[in-house]
N, C-alpha and C positions, 0 to 999 in steps of 0.2 A: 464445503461451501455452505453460508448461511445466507438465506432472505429474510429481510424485513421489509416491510410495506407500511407506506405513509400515504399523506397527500399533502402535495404543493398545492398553497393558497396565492389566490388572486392578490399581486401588487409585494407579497413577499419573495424575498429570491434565496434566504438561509432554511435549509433543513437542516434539523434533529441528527447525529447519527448517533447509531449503537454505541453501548455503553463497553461493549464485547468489541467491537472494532478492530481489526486489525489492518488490514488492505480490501479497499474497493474493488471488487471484481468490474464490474459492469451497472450503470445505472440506466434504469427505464422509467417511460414517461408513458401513461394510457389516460389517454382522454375521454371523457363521457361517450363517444360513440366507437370507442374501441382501437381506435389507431395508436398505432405505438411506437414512439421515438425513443432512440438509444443515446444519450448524451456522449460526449467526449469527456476526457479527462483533461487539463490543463491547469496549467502554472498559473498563480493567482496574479503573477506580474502579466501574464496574458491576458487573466481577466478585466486586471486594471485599465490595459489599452484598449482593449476590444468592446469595452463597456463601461468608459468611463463617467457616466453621468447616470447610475442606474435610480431613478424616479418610478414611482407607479404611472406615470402617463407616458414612460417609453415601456411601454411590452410587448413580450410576441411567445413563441413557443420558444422554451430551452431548447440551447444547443450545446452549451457547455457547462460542464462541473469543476471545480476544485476542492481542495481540503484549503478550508475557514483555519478555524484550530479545533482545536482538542475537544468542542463541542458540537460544532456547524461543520457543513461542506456549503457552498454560494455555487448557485445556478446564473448563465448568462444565454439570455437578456431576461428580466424577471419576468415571471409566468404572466398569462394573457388571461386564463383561466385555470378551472380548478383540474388540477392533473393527480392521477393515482399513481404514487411510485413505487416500483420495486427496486430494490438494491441488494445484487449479490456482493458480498464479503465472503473474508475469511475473518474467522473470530480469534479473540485474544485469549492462549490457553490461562487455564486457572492459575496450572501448575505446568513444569516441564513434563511430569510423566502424568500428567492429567488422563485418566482413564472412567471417570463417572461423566464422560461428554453425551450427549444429546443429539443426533442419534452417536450409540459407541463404537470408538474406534475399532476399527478390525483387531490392531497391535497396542496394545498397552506402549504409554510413551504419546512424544508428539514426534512432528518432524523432524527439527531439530537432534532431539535424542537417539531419535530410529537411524537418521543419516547421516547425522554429523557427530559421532559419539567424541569424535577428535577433538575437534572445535571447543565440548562443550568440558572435555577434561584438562584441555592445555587452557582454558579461560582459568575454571577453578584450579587448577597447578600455578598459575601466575599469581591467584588473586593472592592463593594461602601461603604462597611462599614469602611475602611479604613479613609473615608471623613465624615461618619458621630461619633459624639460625644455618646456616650451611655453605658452601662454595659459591659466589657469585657465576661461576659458567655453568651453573646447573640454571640460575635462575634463566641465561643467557638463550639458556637452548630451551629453556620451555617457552619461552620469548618466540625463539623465532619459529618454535613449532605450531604455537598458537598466529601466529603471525599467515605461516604458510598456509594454518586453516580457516581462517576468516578470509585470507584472498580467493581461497576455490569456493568459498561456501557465497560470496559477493560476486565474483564472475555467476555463477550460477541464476542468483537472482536477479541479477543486471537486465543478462542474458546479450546475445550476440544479436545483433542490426536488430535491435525492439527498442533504440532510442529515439528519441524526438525532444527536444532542445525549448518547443512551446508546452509541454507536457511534463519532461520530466527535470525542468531546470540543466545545471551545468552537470556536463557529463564529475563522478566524484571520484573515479578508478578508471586510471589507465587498461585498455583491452584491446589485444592482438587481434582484431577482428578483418578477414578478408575484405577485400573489396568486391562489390557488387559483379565486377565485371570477371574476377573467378568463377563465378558460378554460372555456368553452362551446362 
């Protein structure tokens, strides 16, 4: 996990994010006398209803965040005053076996490589098979081998009962997931 630290300006509601980006961990808000609010995450069509007129003469303290695009994340309701932010991420590797990271990995490799070696060889077996000449049911089964490993490797990060429908949009992967009332 990486921190960056900024500060949200008065009547602005877009922050900057990293260039290195990859997923928001958690965002915080510390105000000149040190109190410290943790925003939420949500859907920017959330943000739209929940803060449909955002002016500098509606403010108050954030309470919630989205991903803007590919440059911004938008805070709602825009900042009241000047706030100091931290925001844990995970950063975007260089490379798959990126190993001159800052601080350095325990294991040479990244996630992906270290746990999902499957994943990342039935992708490249799909991609290059396209250049090589051979049996159509070779390509078939490297198909649905890459297939079978993108679905374990997206259950995974889904994860089981962590949805929320104002936060994370429409569910995108069917998931076998118990019901509440199993668990006792």
């Amino acid at each position: 996990m990486f921190y960056a630290t900024s500060n949200a300006i008065i009547g602005n509601r877009y922050v900057t994010i990293p260039d290195d980006l990859r997923a928001i961990r958690y965002v915080q808000f510390k105000d000149q006398d040190g109190n410290q609010y943790y925003l939420e995450q949500r859907d920017t069509s959330f943000m739209a209803e929940y803060y449909s007129t955002p002016s500098t003469s509606a403010v108050d303290i954030p309470k919630y965040y989205a991903n803007w695009d590919e440059t911004f994340w938008v805070v709602a309701p825009t900042p009241d005053k000047t706030y100091e932010i931290t925001l844990a991420y995970d950063k975007e590797p260089e490379t798959i076996t990126d190993t001159t990271s800052t601080p350095a990995p325990a294991t040479a490799g990244t996630y992906l490589s270290n746990k999902y070696q499957d994943l990342l060889l039935y992708a490249c077996l799909v991609n290059a098979y396209g250049y090589l000449k051979g049996p159509t049911d070779m390509l078939q089964y490297y198909q649905s081998q890459y297939n079978e490993a993108i679905e374990s490797y997206a259950i995974e990060q889904i994860g089981q009962r962590r949805r929320d429908e104002y936060q994370d949009g429409e569910v995108r992967a069917q998931l076998n997931v118990k019901p509440p009332s199993s668990y006792k």
